[in-house]
C-alpha positions as CSV (number, residue, x, y, z in Angstrom):
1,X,-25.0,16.0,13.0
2,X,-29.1,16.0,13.0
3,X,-28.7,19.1,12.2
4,X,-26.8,18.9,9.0
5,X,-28.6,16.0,7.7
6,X,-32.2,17.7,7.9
7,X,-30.1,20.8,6.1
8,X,-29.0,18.5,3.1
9,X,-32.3,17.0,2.6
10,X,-33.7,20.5,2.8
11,X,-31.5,21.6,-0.2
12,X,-32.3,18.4,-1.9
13,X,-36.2,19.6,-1.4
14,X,-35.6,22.8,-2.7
15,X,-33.3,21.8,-5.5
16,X,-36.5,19.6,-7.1
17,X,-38.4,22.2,-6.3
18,X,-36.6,25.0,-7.8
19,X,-36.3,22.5,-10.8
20,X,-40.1,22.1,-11.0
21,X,-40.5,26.6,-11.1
22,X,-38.4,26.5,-13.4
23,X,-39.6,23.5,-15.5
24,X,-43.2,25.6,-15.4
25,X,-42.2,28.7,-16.5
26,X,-40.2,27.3,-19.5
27,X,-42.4,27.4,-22.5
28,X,-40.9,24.6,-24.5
29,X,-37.7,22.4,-24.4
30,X,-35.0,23.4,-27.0
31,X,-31.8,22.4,-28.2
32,X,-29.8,24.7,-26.3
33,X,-31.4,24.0,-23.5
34,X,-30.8,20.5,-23.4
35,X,-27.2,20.7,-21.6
36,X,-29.4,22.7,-18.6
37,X,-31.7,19.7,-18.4
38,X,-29.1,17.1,-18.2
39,X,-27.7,19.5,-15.4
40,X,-31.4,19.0,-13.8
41,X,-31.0,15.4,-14.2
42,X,-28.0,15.1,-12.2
43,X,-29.0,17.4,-9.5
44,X,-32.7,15.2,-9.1
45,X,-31.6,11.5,-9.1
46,X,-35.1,10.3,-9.3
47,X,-35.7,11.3,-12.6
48,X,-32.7,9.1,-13.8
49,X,-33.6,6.2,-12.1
50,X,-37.4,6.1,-13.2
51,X,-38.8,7.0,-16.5
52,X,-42.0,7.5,-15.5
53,X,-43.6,10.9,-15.0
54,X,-44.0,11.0,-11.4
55,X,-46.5,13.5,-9.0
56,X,-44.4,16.4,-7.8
57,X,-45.0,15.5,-4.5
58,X,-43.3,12.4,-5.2
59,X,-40.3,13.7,-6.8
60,X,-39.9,16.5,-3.7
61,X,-40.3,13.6,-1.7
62,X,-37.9,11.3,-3.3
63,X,-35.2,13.9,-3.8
64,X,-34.8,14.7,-0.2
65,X,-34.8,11.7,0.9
66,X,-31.7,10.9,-1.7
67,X,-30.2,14.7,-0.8
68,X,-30.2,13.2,3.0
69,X,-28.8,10.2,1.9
70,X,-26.1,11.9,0.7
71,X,-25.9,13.8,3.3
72,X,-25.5,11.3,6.3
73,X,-22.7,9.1,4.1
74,X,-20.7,12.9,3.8
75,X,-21.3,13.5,7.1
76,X,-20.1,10.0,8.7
77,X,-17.0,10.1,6.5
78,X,-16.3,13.4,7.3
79,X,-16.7,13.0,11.4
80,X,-15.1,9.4,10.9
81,X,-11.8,11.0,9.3
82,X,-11.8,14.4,12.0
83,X,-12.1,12.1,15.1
84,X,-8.5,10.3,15.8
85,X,-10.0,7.9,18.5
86,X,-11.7,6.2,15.9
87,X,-9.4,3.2,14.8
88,X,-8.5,3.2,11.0
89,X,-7.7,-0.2,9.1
């Protein structure tokens, strides 16, 4: 289970990161771009839950850390409903 949680907050990482590439290469924001940003907004929680501008570094950071999050609450649930010994209210 290790495992899969350092492989979700690995995606998370590269998801912010991947967001960042993509956020420097783009000359300008537009109108038809502005459903792909709210997609980015989604996929990097940070940036919804402070509206600061924040150090890359930070937002890599932070975005793991909420990918792995994720990723141990998916995890337990999924290993809590697969194993019958475990008693169910």
């Amino acid at each position: 289970m290790k495992n899969r949680i350092v492989i979700w907050a690995a995606v998370g990482f590269i998801v912010a990161g991947g967001w960042a590439l993509y956020a420097a290469a783009s000359p300008f924001a537009t109108q038809r771009m502005e459903s792909l940003w709210i997609l980015a907004r989604v996929t990097c929680p940070i940036t919804l839950i402070s509206g600061l501008p924040l150090n890359l570094y930070a937002v890599l950071l932070a975005n793991a850390v909420t990918y792995a999050l994720i990723g141990l609450l998916v995890e337990n649930l999924r290993e809590h409903r697969n194993n019958p010994r475990i008693h169910r209210f």
